[in-house]
Z-matrix of the N, CA and C atoms (Angstrom, degrees):
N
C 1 1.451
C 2 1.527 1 108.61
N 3 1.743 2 116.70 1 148.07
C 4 1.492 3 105.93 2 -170.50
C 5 1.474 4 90.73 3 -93.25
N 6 1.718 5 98.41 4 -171.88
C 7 1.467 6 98.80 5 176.45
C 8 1.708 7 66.69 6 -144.79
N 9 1.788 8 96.12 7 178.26
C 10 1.706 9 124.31 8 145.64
C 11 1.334 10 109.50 9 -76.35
N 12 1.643 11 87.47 10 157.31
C 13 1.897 12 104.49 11 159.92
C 14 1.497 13 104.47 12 -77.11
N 15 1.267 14 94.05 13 151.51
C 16 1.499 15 120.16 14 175.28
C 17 1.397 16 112.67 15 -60.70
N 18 1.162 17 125.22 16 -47.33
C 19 1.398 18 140.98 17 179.29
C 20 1.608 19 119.77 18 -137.12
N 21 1.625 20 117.17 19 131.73
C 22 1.643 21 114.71 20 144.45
C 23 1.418 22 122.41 21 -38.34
N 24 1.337 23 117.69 22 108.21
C 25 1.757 24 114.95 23 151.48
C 26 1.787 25 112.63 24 -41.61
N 27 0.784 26 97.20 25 137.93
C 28 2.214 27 109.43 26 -175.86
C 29 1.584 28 80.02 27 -53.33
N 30 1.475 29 123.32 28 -57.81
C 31 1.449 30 133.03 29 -152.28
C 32 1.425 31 87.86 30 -48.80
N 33 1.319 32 129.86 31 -81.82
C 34 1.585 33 144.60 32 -131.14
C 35 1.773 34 85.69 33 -72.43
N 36 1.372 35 125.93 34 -44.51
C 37 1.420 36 115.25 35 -166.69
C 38 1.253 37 118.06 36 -99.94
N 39 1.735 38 118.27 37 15.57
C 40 0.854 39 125.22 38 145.17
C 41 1.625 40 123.35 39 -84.72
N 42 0.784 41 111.02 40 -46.86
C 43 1.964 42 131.48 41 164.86
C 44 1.687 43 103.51 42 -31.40
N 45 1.309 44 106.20 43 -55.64
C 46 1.640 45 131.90 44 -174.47
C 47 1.141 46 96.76 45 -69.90
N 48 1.495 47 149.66 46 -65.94
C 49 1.269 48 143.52 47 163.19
C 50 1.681 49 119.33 48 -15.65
N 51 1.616 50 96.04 49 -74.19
C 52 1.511 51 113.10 50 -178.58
C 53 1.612 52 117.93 51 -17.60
N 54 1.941 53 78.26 52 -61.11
C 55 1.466 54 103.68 53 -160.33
C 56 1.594 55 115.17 54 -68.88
N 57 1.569 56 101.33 55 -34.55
C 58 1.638 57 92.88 56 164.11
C 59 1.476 58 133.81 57 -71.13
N 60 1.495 59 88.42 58 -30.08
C 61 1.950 60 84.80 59 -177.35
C 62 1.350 61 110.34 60 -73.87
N 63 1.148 62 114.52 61 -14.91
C 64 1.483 63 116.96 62 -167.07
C 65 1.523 64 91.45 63 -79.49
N 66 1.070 65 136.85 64 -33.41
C 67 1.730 66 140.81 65 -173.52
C 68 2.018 67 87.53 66 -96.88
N 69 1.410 68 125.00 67 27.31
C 70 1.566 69 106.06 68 171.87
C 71 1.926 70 113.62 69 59.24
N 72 0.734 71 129.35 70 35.54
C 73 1.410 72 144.98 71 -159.14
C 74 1.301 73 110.67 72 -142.03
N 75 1.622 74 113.31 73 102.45
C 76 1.605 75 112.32 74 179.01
C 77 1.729 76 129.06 75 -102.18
N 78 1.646 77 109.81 76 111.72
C 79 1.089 78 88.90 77 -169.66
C 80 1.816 79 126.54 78 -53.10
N 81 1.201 80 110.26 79 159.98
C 82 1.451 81 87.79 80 174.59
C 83 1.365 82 122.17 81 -116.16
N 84 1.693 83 147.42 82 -114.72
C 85 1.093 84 135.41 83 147.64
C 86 1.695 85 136.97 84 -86.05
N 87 1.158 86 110.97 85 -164.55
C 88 1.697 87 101.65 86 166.99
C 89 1.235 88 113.90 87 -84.36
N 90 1.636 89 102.56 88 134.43
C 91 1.740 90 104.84 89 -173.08
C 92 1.520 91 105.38 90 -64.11
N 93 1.197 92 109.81 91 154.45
C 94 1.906 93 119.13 92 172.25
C 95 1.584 94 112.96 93 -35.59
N 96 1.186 95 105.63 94 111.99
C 97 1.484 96 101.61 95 -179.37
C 98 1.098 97 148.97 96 95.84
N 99 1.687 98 108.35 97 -15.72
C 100 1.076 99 141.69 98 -152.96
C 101 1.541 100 119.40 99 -126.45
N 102 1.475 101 124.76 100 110.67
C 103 1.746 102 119.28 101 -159.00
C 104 1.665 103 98.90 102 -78.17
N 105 1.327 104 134.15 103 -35.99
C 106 1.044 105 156.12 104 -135.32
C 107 1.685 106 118.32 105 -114.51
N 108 1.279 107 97.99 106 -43.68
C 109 1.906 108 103.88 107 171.91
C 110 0.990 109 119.49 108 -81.58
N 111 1.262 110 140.24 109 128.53
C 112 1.444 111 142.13 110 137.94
C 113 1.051 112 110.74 111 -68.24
N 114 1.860 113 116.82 112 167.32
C 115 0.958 114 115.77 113 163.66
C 116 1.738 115 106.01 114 -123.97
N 117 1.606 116 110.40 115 166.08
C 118 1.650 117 88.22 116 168.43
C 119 1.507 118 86.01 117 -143.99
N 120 1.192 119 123.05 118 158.30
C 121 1.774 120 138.04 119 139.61
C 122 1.209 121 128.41 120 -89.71
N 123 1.813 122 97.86 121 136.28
C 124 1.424 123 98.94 122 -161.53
C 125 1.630 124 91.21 123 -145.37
N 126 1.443 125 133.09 124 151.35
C 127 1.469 126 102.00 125 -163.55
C 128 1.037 127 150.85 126 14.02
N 129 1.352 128 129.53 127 60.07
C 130 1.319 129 159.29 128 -173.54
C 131 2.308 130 90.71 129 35.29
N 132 1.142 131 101.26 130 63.52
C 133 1.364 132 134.45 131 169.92
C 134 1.257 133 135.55 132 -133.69
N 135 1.184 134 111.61 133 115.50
C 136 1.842 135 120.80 134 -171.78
C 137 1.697 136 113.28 135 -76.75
N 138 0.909 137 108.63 136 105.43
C 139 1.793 138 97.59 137 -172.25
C 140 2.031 139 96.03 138 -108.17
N 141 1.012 140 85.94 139 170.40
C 142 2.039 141 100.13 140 -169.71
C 143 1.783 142 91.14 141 -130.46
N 144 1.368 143 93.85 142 110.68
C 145 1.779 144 99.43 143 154.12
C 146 1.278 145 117.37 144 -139.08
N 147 1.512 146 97.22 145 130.50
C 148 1.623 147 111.57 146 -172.31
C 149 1.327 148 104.59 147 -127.74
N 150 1.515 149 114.61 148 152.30
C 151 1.525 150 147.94 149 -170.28
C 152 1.417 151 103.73 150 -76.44
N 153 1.610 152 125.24 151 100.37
C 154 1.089 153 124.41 152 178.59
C 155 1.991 154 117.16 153 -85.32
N 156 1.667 155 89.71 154 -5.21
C 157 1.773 156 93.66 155 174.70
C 158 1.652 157 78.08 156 109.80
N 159 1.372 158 104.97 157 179.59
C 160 1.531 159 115.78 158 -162.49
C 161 1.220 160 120.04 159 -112.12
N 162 1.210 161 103.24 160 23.77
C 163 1.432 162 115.32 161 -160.18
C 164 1.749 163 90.88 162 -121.70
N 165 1.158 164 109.56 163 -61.11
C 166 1.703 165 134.87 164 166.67
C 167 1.722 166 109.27 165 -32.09
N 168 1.746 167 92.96 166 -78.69
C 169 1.423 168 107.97 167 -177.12
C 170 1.924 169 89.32 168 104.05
N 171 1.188 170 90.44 169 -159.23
C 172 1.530 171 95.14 170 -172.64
C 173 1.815 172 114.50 171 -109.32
N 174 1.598 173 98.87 172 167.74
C 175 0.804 174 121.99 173 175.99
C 176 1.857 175 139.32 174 -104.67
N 177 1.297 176 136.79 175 75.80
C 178 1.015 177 140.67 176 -164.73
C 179 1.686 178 116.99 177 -85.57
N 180 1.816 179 104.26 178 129.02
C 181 1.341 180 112.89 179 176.01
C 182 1.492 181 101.26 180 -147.46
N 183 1.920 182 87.26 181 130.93
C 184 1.373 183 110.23 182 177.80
C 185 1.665 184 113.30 183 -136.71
N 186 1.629 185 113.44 184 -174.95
C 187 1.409 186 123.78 185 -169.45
C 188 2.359 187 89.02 186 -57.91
N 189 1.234 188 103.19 187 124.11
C 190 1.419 189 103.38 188 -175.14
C 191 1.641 190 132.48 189 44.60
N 192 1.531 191 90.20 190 25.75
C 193 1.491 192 88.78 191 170.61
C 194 1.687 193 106.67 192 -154.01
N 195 1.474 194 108.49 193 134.85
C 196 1.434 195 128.18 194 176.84
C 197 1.557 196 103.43 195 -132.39
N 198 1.616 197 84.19 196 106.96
C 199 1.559 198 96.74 197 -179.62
C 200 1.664 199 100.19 198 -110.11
N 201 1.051 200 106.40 199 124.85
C 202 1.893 201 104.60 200 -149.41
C 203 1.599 202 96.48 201 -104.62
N 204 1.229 203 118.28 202 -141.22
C 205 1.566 204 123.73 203 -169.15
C 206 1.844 205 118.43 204 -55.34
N 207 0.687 206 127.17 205 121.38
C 208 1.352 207 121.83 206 164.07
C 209 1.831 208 111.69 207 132.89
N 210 1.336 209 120.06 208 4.95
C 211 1.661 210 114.11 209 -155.48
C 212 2.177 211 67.64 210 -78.59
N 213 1.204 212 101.91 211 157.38
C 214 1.590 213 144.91 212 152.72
C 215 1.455 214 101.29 213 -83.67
N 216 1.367 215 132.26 214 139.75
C 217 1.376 216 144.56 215 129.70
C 218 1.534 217 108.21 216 5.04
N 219 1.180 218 90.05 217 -75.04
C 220 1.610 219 120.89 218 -168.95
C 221 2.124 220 92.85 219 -41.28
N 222 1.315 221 101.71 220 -65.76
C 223 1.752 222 112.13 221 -173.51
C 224 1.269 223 129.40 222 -39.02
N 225 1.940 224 91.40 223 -41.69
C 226 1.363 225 103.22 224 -154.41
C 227 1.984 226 105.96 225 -60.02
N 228 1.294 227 126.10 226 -52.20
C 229 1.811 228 126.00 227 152.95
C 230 1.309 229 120.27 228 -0.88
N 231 1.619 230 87.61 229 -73.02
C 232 1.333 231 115.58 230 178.38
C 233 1.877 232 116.71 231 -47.63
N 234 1.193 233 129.58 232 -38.26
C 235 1.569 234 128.52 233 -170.04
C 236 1.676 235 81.24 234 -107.69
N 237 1.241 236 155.62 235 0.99
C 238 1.394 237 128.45 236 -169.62
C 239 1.460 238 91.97 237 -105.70
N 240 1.437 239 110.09 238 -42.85
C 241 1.648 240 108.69 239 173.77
C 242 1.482 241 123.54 240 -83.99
N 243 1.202 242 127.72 241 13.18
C 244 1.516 243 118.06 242 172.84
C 245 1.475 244 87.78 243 -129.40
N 246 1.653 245 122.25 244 49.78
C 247 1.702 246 129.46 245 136.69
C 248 1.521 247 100.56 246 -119.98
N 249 0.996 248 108.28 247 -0.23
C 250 1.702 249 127.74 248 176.58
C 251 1.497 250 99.84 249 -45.90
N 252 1.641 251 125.56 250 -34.68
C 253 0.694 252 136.15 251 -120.83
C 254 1.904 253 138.73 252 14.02
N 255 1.247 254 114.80 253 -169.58
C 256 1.900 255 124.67 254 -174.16
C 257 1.705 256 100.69 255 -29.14
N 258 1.121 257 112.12 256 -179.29
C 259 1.279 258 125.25 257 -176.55
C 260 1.674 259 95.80 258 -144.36
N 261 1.754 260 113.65 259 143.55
C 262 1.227 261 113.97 260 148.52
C 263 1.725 262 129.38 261 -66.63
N 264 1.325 263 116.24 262 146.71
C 265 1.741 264 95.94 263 141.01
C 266 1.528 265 132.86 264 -62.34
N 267 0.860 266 93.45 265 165.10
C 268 1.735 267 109.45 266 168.63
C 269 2.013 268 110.18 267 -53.53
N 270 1.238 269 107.92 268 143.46
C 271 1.771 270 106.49 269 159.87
C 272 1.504 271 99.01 270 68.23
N 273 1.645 272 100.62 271 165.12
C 274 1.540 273 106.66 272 -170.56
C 275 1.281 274 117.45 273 -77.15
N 276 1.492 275 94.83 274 145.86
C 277 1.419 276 101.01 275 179.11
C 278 1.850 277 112.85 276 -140.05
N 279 1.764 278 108.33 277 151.39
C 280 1.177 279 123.12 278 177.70
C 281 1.097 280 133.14 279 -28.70
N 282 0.696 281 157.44 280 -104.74
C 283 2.084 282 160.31 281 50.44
C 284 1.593 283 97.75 282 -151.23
N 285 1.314 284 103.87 283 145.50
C 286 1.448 285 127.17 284 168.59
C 287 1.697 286 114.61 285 -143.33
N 288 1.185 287 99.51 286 -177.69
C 289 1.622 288 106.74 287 173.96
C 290 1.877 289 111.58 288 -121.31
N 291 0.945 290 117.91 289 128.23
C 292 1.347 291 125.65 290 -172.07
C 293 1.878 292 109.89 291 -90.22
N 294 1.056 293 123.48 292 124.15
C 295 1.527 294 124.84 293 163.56
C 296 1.679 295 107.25 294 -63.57
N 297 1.620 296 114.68 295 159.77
C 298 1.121 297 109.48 296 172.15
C 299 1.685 298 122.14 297 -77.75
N 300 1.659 299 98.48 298 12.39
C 301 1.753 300 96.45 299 -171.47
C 302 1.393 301 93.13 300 -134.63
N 303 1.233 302 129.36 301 41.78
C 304 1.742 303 168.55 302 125.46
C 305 1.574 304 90.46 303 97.89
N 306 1.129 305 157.34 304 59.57
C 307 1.312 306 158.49 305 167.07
C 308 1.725 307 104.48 306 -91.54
N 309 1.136 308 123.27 307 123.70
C 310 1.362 309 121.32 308 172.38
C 311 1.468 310 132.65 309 -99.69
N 312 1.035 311 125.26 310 137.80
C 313 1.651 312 117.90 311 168.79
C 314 1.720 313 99.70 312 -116.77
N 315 1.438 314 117.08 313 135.59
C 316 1.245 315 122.38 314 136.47
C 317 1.339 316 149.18 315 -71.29
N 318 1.527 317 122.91 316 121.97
C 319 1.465 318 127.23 317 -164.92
C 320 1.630 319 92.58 318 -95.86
N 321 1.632 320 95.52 319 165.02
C 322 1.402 321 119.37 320 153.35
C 323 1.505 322 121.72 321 -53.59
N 324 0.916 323 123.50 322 -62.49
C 325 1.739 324 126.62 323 176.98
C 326 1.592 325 115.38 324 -139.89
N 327 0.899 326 96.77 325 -177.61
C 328 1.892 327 113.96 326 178.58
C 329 1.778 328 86.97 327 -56.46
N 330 1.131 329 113.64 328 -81.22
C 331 1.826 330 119.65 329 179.03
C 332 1.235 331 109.90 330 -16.76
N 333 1.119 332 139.70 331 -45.42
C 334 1.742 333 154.47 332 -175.93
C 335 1.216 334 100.26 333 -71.81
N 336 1.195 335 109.06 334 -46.13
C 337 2.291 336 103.09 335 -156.82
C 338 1.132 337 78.92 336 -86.95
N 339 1.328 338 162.33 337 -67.18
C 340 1.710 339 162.60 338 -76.79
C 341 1.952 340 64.48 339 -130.79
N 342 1.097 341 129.16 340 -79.66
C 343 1.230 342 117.50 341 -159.05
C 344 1.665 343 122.34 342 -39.42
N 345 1.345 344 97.21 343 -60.02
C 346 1.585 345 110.78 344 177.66
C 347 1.333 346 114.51 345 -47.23
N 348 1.126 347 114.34 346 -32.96
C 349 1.938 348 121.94 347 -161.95
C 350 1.663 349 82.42 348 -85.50
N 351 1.173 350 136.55 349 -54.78
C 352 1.335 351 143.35 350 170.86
C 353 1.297 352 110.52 351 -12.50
N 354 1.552 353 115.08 352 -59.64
C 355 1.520 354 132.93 353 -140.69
C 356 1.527 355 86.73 354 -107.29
N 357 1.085 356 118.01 355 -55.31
C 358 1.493 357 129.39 356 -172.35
C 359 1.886 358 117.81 357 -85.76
N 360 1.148 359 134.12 358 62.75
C 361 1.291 360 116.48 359 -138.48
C 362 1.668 361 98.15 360 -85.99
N 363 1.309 362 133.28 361 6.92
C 364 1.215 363 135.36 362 146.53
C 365 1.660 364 123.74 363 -36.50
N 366 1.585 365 91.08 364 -42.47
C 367 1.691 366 101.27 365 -147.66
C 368 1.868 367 86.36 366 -96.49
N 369 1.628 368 97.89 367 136.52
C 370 0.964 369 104.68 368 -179.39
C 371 1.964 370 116.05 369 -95.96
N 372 1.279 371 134.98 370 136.65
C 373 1.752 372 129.67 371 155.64
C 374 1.033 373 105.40 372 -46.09
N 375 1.521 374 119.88 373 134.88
C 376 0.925 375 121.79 374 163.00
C 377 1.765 376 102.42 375 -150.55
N 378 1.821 377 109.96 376 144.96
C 379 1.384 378 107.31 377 -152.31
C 380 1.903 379 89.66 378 -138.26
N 381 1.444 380 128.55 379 129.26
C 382 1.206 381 128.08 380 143.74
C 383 1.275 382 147.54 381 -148.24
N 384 1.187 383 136.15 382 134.65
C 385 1.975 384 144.39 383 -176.92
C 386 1.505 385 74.59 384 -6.99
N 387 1.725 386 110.36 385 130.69
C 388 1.663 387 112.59 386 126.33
C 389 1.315 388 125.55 387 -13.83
N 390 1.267 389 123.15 388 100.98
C 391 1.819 390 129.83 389 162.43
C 392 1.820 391 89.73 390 96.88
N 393 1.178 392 139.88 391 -7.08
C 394 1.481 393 127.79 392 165.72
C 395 0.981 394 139.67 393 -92.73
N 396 1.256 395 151.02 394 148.18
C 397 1.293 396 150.75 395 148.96
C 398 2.065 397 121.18 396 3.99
N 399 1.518 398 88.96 397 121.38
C 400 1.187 399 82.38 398 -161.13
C 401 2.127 400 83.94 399 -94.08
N 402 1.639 401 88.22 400 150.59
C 403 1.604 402 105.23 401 -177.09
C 404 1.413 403 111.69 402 -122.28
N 405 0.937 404 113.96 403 160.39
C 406 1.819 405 128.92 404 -170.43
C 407 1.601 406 107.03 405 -76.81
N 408 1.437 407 113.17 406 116.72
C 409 1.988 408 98.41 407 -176.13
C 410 1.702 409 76.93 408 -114.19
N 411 1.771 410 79.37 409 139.17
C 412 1.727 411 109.42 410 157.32
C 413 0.878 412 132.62 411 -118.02
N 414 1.844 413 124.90 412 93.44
C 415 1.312 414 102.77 413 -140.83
C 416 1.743 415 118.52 414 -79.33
N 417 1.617 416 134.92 415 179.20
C 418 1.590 417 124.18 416 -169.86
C 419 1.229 418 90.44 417 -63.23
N 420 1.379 419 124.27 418 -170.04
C 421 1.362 420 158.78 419 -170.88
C 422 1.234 421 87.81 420 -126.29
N 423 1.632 422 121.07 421 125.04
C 424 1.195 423 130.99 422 151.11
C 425 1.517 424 119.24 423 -89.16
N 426 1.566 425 99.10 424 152.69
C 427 1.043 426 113.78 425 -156.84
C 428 2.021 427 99.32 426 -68.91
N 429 1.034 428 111.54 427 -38.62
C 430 2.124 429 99.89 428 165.58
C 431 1.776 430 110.32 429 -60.29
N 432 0.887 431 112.53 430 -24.86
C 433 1.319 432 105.92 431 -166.28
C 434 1.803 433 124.08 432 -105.75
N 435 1.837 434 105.20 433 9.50
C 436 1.220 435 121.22 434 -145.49
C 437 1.868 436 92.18 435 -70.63
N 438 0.988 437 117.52 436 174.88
C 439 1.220 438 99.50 437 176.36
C 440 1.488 439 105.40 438 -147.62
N 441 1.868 440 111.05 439 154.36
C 442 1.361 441 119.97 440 179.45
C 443 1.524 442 104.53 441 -86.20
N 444 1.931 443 92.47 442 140.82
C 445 1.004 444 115.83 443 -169.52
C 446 1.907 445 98.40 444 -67.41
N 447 1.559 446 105.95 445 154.15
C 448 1.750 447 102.44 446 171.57
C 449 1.413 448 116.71 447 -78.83
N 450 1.535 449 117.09 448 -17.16
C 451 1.628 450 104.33 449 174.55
C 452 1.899 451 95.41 450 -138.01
N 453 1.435 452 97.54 451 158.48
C 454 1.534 453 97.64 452 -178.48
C 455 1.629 454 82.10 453 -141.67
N 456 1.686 455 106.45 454 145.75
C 457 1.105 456 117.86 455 -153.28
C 458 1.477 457 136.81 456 -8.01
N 459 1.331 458 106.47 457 72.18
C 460 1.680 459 129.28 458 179.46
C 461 1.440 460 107.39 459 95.60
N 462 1.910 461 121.50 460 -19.90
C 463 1.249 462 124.50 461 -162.49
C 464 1.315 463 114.02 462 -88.83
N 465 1.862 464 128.50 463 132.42
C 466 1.183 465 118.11 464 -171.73
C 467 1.885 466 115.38 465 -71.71
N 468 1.196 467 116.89 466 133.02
C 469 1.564 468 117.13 467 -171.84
C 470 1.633 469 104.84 468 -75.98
N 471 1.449 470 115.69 469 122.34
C 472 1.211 471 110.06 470 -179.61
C 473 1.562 472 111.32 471 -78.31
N 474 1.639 473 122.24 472 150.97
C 475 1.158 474 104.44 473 -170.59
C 476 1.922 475 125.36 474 -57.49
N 477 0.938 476 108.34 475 -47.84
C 478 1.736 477 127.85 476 169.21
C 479 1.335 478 109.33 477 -26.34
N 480 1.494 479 116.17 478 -36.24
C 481 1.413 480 123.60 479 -168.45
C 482 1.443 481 119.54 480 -107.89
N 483 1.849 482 100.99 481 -9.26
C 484 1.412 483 111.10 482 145.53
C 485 1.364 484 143.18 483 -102.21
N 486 1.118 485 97.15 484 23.70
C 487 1.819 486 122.06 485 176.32
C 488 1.295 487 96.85 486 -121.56
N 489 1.603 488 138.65 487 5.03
C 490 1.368 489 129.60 488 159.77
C 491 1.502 490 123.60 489 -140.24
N 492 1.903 491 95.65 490 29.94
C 493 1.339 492 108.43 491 -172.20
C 494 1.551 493 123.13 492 -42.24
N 495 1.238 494 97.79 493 -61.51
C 496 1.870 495 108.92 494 -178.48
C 497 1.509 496 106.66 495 -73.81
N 498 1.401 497 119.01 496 5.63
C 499 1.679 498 125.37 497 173.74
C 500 1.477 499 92.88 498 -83.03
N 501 1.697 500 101.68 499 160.21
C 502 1.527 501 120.03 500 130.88
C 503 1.478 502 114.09 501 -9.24
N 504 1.518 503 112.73 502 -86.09
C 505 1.373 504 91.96 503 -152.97
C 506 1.559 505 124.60 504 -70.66
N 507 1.686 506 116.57 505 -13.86
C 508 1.265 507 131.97 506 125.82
C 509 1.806 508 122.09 507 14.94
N 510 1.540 509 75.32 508 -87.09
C 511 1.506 510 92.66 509 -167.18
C 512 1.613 511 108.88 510 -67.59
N 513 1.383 512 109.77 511 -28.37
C 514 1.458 513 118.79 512 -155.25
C 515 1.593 514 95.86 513 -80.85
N 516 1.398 515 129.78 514 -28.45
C 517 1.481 516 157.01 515 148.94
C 518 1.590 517 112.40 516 -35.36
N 519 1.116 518 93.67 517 -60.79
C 520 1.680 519 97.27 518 -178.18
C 521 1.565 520 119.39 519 -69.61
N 522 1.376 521 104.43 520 -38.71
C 523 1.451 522 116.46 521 167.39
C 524 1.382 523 120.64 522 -64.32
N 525 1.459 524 127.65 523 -17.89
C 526 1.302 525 141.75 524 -171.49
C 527 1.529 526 79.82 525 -89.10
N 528 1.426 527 121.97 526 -81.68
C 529 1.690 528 112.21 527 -173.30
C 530 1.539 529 118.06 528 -46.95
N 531 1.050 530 134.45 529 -37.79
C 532 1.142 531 118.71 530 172.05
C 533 1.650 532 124.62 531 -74.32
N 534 1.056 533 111.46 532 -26.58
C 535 1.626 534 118.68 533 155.20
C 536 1.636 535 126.94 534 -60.99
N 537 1.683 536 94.28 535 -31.81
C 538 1.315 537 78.42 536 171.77
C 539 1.279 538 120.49 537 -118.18
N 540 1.172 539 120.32 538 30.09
C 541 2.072 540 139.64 539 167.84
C 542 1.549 541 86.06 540 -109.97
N 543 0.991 542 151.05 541 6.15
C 544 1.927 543 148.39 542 168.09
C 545 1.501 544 94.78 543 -79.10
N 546 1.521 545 105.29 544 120.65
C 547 1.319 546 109.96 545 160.05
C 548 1.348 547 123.85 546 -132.51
């Protein structure tokens, strides 16, 4: 069975520093309880990174994402900002909602289409440049609304434990599955 290191090397969580600020990303302190996790905020988002030893590299957990053994320094940016979710272009743009048998309506704003697709979960957002191609918007996942995945490594998620994913009993869940898929 593995365990954690006892402690960050200055080296490795200095390295880890670098690499976030340089991507605008501040590490922050040690999570409650925990010798090994940091935490950082990044769009008003709580992310968990812990020291898997140096051999490992690290470990990243966020709103629907467990990026487990292996992130590099270099990665960790990389998986905190592509839950960032899509990006707009630049300058104004259209927006409508698309049927699934391609018929369009145009909304008033992003607020309008994001609504309709809401109510209608058929109907897809869809946003483009004056005179261009209209493209599929998905909007991020906010961090209240993030949601637990239905299976975590092959295991079905009971509901209880996905209404307290980023909780305690959450975590205390996940550690039970990974303890007991350890062989």
């Amino acid at each position: 069975m593995g365990y954690l290191p006892r402690t960050i090397p200055a080296s490795c969580l200095q390295e880890l520093r670098d690499v976030l600020a340089a991507a605008g990303i501040t590490l922050g302190p040690l999570a409650e309880g925990r010798r090994v996790t940091h935490t950082a905020e990044h769009h008003g988002v709580t992310w968990e990174i812990t020291f898997m030893g140096r051999t490992y590299g690290w470990s990243v957990r966020g709103p629907g994402i467990e990026h487990g053994v292996g992130a590099l320094p270099e990665d960790v940016p990389e998986v905190i900002n592509r839950a960032a979710g899509p990006q707009l272009p630049d300058g104004p743009l259209d927006w409508a909602v698309r049927h699934p048998d391609g018929r369009v309506w145009t909304c008033e704003d992003q607020t309008a289409a994001e609504e309709t697709t809401a109510e209608a979960p058929h109907m897809t957002a869809v946003y483009r440049v004056p005179g261009g191609e209209w493209t599929e918007w998905r909007a991020p996942v906010k961090a209240s609304t993030a949601r637990a995945p239905r299976t975590y490594a092959g295991v079905p998620v009971p509901a209880d434990v996905r209404e307290a994913w980023d909780a305690v009993p959450g975590r205390w869940w996940r550690l039970g599955v990974r303890s007991a898929l350890a062989r």
